[in-house]
C-alpha positions in Angstrom: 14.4 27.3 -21.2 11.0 28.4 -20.9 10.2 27.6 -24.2 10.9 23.9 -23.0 9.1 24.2 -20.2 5.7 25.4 -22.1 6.3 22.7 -24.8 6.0 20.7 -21.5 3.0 21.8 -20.3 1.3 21.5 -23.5 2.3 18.5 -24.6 1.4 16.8 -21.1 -2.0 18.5 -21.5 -2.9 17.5 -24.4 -2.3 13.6 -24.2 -4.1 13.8 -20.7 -6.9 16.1 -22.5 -7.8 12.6 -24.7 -10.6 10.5 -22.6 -10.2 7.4 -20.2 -13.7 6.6 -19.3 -12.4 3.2 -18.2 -9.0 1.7 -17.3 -7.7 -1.5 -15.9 -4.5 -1.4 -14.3 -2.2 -4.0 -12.5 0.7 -2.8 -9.9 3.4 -3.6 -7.4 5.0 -2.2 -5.0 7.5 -2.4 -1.7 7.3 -0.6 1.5 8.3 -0.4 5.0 5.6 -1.7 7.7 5.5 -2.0 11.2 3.3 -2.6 14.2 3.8 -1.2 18.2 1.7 -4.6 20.3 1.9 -4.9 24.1 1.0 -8.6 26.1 1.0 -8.6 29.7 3.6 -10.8 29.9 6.0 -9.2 27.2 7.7 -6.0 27.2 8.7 -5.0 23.4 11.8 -2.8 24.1 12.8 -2.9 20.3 10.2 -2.7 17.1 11.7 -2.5 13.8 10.7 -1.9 10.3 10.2 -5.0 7.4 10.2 -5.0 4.2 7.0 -5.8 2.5 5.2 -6.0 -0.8 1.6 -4.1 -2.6 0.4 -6.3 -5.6 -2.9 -5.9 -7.3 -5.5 -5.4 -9.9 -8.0 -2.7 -10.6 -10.7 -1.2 -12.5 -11.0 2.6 -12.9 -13.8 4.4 -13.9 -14.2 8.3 -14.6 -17.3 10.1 -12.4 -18.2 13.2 -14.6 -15.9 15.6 -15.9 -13.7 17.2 -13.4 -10.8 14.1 -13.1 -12.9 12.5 -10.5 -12.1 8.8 -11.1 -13.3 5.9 -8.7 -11.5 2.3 -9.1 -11.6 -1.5 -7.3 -10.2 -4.3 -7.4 -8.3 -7.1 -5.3 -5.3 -6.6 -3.3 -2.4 -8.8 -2.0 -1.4 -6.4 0.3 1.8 -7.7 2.8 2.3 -6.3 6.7 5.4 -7.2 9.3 6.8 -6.4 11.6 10.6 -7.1 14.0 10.9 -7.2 17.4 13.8 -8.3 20.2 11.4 -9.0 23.1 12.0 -8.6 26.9 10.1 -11.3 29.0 9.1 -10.6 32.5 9.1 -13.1 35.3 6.2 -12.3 37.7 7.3 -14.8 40.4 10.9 -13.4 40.7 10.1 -9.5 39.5 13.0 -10.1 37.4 13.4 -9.2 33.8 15.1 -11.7 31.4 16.6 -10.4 28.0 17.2 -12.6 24.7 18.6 -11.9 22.1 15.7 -13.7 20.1 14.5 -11.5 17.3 11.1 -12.8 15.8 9.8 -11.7 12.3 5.8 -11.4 11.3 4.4 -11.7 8.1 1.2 -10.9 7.2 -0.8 -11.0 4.4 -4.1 -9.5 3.6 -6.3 -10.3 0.9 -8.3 -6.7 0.4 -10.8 -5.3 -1.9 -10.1 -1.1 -2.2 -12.5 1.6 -2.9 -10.2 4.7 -3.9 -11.6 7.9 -5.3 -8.5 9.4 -7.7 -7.8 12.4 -8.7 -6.1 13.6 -11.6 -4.8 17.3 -11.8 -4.9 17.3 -15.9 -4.7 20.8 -16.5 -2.9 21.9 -13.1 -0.3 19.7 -12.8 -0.8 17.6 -15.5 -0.2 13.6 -14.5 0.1 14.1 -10.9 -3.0 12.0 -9.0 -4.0 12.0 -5.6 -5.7 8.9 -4.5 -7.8 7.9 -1.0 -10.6 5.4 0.1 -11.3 2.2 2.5 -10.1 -1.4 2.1 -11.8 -4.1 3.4 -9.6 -7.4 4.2 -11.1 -11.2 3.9 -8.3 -13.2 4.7 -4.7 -13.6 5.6 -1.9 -15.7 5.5 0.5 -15.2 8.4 4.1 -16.7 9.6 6.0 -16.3 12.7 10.0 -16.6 12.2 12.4 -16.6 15.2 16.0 -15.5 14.2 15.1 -16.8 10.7 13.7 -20.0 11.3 9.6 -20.8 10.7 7.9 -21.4 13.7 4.8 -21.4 12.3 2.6 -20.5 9.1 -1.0 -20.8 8.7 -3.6 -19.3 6.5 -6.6 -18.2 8.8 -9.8 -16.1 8.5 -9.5 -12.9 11.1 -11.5 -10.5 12.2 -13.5 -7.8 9.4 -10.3 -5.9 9.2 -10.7 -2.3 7.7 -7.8 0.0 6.3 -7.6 3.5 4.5 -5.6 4.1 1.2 -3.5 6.9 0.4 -1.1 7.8 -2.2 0.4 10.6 -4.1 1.4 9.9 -7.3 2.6 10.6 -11.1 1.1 9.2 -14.9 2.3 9.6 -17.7 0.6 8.6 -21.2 2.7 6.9 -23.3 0.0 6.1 -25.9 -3.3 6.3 -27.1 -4.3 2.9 -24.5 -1.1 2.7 -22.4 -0.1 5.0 -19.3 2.8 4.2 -17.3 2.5 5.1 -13.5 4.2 5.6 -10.2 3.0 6.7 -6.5 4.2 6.7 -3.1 1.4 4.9 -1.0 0.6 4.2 2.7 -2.1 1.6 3.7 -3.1 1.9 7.6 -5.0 -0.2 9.6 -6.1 2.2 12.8 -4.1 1.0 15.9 -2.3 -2.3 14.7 -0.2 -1.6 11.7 1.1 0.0 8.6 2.9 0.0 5.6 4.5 2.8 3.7 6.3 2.4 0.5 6.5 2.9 -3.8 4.4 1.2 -6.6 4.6 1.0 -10.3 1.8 0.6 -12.5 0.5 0.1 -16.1 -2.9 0.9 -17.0 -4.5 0.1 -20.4 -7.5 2.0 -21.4 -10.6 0.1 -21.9 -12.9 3.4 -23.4 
């Protein structure tokens, strides 16, 4: 058994020993996101989880010698969110329940900057990756118990949103490594997703 495990090690070592200077890589993922909004005239008394998507396309460069590896690109990068709300009437202080439950999709056209980095000798193929996305644009649609209420695509406000993933590569050849990571993407007080991406990268140099 621990011969196995060594032949492991080494083997892992030595494929992730070879250089990537530069990479190109396209992914896609799912995840979970969800957002927590108050309005003055609605009360939210149940917020639940949608399913969502991560596609995108990426350059990767190596910074020195130490698995340092910075990458951009363009994201597609999908938010949501569920909620049942509870609607208030100010004029007879009386609450009014419905058993409405609207859906929010968002999307968010973002372009990352992610620092990555690869424990090759360690732990060989396991990454750590972080950095800031900026979002230009959106497309977003409102459903109420399934049905589209409205869809538009619209320019918001400079929306910024922070990166991070944990994640596994393996190198299948000499220009090919197969990857996998368990990601979050967080926009500070409105929403997140959380969720799993695949990924094949091709090396460039």
């Amino acid at each position: 058994m621990k011969q196995i495990f060594l032949f492991f090690i080494i083997f892992n070592s030595v494929s992730y020993g070879q250089s990537e200077q530069y990479s190109l890589a396209g992914h896609f993922g799912y995840a979970l996101s969800n957002l927590s909004q108050y309005y003055s005239y609605v009360q939210v008394n149940k917020t639940e989880c949608k399913s969502t998507y991560n596609i995108g396309i990426e350059l990767r460069r190596q910074i020195g010698q130490k698995g340092i590896y910075l990458q951009s690109g363009i994201r597609l990068t999908g938010y949501g969110w569920k909620n049942s709300p509870v609607y208030y009437n100010w004029s007879s202080t009386e609450i009014i329940e419905t058993t409405n439950v609207n859906t929010t999709n968002l999307s968010f056209v973002s372009i990352p900057l992610i620092a990555t980095f690869k424990f090759s000798k360690i732990i060989p193929g396991l990454t750590i990756s972080s950095g800031p996305q900026i979002s230009l644009f959106s497309f977003r649609k409102w459903k109420q118990n399934g049905d589209v209420l409205s869809s538009q695509w619209s320019l918001p406000d400079l929306a910024f949103s922070v990166f991070l993933s944990l994640g596994y590569e393996y190198k299948i050849s000499n220009t090919w490594i197969l990857g996998t990571e368990v990601y979050s993407n967080l926009i500070p007080k409105e929403v997140y997703n959380f969720g799993i991406a695949f990924s094949g990268r091709y090396i460039l140099k």
